[in-house]
C-alpha positions in Angstrom: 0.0 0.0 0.0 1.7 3.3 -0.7 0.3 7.2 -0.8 -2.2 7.6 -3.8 -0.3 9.5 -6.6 -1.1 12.2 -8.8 -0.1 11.4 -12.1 0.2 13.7 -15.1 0.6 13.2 -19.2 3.3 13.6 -21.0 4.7 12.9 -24.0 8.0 11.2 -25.9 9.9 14.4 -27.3 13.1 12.4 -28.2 15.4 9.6 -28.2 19.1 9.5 -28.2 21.1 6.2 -27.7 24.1 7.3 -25.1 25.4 3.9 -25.3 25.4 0.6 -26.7 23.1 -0.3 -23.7 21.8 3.0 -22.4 18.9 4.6 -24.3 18.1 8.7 -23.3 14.3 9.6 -23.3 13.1 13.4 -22.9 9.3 13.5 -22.1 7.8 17.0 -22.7 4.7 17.1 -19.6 1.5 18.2 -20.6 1.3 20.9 -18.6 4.8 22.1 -18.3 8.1 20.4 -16.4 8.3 21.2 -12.5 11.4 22.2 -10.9 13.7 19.3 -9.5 16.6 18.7 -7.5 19.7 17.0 -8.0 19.4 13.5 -7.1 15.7 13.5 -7.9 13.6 10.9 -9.6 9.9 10.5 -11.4 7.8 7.7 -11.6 6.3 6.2 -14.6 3.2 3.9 -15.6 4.3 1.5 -18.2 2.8 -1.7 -19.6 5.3 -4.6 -19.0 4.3 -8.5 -21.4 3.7 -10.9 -18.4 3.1 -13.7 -21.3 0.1 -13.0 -23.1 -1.2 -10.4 -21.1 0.4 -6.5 -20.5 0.1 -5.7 -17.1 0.8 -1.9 -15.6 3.4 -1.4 -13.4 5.3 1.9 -11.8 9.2 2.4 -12.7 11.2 4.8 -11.0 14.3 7.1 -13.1 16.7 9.3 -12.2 16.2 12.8 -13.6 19.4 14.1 -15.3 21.0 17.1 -15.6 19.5 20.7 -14.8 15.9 21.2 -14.9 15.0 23.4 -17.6 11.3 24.3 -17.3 10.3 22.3 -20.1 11.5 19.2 -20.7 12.5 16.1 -18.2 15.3 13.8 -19.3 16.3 9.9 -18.0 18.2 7.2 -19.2 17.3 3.4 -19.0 19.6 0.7 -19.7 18.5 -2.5 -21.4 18.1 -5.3 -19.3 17.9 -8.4 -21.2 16.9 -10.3 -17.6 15.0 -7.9 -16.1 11.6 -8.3 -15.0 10.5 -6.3 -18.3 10.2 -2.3 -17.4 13.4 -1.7 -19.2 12.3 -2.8 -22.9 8.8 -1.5 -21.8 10.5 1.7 -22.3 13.3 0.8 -24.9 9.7 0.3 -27.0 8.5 3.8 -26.6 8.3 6.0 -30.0 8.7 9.9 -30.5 4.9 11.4 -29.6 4.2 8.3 -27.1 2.6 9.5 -24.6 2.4 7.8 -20.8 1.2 8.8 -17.0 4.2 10.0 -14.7 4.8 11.4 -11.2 5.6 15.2 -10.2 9.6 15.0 -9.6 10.6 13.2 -5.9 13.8 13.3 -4.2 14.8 10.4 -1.8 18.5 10.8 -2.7 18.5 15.0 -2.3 22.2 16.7 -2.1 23.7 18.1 1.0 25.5 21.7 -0.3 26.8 22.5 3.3 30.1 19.7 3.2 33.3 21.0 2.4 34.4 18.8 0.1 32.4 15.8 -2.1 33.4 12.3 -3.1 30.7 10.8 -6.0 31.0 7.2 -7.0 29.2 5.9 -9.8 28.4 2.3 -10.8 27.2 1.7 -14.8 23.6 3.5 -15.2 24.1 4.4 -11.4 25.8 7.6 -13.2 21.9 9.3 -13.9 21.4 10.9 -10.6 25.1 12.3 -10.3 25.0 14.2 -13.4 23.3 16.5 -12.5 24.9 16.6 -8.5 28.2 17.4 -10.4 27.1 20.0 -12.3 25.8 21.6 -9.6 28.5 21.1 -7.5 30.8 22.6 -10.3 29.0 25.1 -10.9 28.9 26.5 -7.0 32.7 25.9 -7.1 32.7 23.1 -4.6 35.3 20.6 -3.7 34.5 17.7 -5.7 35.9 14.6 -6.8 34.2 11.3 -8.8 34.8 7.7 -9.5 33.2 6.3 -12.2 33.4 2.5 -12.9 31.8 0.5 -16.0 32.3 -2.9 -17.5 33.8 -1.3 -20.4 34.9 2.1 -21.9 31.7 2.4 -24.2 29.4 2.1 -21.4 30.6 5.2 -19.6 27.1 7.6 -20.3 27.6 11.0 -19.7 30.9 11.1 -19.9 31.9 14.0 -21.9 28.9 16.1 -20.1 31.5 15.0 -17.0 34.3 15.6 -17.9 33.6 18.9 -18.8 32.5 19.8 -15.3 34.9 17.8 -13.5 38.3 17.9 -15.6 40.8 16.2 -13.6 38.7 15.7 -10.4 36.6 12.4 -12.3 38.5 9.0 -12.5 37.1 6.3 -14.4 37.9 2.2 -13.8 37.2 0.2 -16.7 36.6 -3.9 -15.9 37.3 -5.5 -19.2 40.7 -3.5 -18.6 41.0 -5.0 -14.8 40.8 -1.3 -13.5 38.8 -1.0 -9.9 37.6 1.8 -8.1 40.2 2.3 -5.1 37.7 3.5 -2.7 40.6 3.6 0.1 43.0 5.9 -1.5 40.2 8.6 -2.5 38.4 8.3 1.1 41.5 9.1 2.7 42.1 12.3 1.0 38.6 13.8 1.8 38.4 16.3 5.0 36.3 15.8 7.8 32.6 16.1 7.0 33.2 15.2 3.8 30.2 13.5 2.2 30.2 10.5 0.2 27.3 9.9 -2.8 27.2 6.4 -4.3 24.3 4.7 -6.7 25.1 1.5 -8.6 24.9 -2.4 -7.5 24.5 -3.4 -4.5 28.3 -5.4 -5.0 29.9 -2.2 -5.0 27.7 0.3 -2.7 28.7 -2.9 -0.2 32.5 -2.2 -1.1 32.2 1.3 -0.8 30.4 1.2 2.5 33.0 -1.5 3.9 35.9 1.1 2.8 33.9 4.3 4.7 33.2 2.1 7.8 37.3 1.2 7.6 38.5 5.0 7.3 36.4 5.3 10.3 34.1 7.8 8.8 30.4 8.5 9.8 28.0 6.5 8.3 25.4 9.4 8.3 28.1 11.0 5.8 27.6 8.4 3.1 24.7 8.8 1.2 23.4 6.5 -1.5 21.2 4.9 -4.0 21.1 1.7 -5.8 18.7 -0.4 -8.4 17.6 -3.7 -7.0 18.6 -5.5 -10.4 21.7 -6.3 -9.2 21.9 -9.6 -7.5 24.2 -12.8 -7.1 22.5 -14.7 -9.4 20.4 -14.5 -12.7 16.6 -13.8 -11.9 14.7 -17.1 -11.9 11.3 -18.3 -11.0 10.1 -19.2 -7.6 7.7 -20.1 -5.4 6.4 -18.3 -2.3 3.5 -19.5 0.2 1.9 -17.3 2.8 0.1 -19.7 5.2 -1.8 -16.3 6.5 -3.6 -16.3 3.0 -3.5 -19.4 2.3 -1.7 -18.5 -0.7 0.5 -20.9 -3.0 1.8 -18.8 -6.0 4.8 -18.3 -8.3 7.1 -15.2 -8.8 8.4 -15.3 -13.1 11.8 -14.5 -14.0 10.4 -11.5 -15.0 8.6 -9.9 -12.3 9.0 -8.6 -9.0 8.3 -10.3 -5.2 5.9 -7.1 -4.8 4.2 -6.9 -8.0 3.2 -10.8 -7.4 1.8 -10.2 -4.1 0.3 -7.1 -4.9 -1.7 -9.2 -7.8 -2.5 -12.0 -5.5 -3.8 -9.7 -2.6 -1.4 -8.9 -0.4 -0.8 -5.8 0.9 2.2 -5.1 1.3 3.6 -1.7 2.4 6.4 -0.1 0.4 7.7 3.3 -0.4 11.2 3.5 -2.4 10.7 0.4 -4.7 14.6 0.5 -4.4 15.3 -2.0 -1.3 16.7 1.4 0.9 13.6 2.1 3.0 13.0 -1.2 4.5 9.0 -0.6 4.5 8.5 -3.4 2.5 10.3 -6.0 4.5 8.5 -8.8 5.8 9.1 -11.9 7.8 10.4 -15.0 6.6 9.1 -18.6 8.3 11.0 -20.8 6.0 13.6 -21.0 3.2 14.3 -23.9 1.3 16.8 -22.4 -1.3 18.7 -19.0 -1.1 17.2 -15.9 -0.7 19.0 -13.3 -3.3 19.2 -10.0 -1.1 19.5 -7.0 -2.9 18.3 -3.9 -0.8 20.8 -2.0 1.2 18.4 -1.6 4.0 19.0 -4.7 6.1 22.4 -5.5 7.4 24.8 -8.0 6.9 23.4 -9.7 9.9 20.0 -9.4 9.2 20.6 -10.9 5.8 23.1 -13.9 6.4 20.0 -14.6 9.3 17.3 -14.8 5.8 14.8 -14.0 8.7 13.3 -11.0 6.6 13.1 -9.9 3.1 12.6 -6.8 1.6 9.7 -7.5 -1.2 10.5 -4.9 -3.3 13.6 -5.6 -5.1 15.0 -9.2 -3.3 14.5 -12.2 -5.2 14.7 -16.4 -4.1 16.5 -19.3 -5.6 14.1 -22.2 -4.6 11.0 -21.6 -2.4 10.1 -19.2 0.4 7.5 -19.3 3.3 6.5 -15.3 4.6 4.3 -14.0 6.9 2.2 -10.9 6.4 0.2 -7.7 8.2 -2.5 -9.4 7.8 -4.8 -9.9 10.5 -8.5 -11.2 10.4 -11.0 -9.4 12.1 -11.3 -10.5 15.8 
């Protein structure tokens, strides 16, 4: 269950491939683009093939760049095994038109720190376009690590470079380059901030390094996309004894979206596995459960005693309880 939202039209302006994976779409709002911060997002209604049938679901994308009064801009990256919102949208056409959100912010920039460390992972890049910018443009301290599988998969990187010069570094896989979170930490000042979004694999690292330098976690901000997991999404079953409920999460759909279709009301907020609204109780595992939020700890996950719905996945079969309670 989450807040009703006011949606708004709007319509496909353009499309501009970034890279061989990363597709740029501008929608032009019906009535106009509202302002937005750095770091924030908008939702969007699309129709995602389950099968035979097109069912509507809600995707969330980083805004990029400066708002501009007119136009909103976001990239989405081609997901081959995703659960299907990615070449929902790689199908959208010039003069589509679709239902989205006002702009939101659950990733909004601090501009009091003196002195910024961003780390990008892959399509993790979108919401840090625009923070750099801004940063540059204010004449802040800043410094950025960007890492991708390979050179042609850097987006924005011109647009970057530009505003960063010297202070962005770039690790390339394919080349064996990592991101040396260590050396870069160590050079910040104190108060420094820290902004991170990309897989959950290397938010982990990068938190692991902060924790190390003995820096406050309350400095390190971040944001991540639950596709990221140890293994491949697969198909699984889940029973909720509460409900009496036997039913099967597809390859390529989500925990919530399944429950949400059967009946289950399931509370959630960020959609992104950071909140930790949508976690609910596990009875029984037989399998592994694939966690990919950043909102339970190490601890909490090696236990598999929760799950958060939203982005987490199973290899095998899963038992949950729910809010649910009949009426007394």
């Amino acid at each position: 269950m989450k807040t009703a939202q006011i949606w708004t039209e709007a319509r496909v302006h353009a499309l501009r491939e970034i890279t061989p994976t990363v597709r740029e779409i501008t929608l032009k709002p019906t009535n106009g683009a509202l302002p937005h911060q750095a770091g924030g997002h908008l939702q969007l209604q699309v129709l995602v093939n389950q099968g035979a049938v097109a069912r509507p679901h809600t995707r969330s994308y980083s805004l990029i760049g400066q708002p501009d009064g007119t136009f909103y801009r976001f990239a989405v990256k081609r997901l081959d095994e995703g659960r299907g919102g990615s070449k929902a949208m790689w199908q959208l056409a010039v003069g589509d038109r679709l239902q989205i959100s006002e702009p939101q912010n659950h990733f909004p920039l601090d501009l009091a720190a003196p002195a910024y460390l961003l780390v990008a992972g892959g399509i993790g890049v979108t919401p840090l376009v625009g923070m750099a910018q801004l940063l540059a443009q204010l004449g802040a301290k800043v410094q950025m690590l960007f890492g991708a599988r390979s050179e042609a998969e850097l987006a924005y990187l011109k647009p970057l470079q530009a505003v960063l010069k010297d202070g962005l570094k770039t690790a390339i896989a394919e080349k064996g380059e990592y991101l040396n979170f260590e050396s870069e930490i160590a050079q910040l000042p104190p108060k420094a901030l820290m902004y991170v979004c990309g897989p959950v694999p290397m938010l982990d690292a990068a938190r692991r390094a902060w924790t190390k330098a003995g820096r406050p976690l309350a400095d390190l901000r971040y944001e991540t996309f639950g596709s990221s997991g140890r293994f491949a999404p697969q198909a699984f079953r889940v029973k909720i004894p509460r409900h009496n409920l036997d039913i099967t999460v597809p390859a390529d759909n989500g925990l919530l979206d399944e429950l949400e279709m059967a009946g289950v009301q399931a509370m959630y907020d960020c959609r992104r596995g950071e909140c930790g609204l949508c976690a609910m109780d596990v009875l029984a595992v037989d399998g592994e459960i694939d966690h990919r939020d950043v909102f339970l700890s190490d601890e909490e996950k090696a236990s598999n005693k929760r799950i958060c719905v939203c982005v987490s996945r199973v290899v095998g079969e899963i038992t949950l309880d729910s809010a649910y309670r009949a009426d007394a």
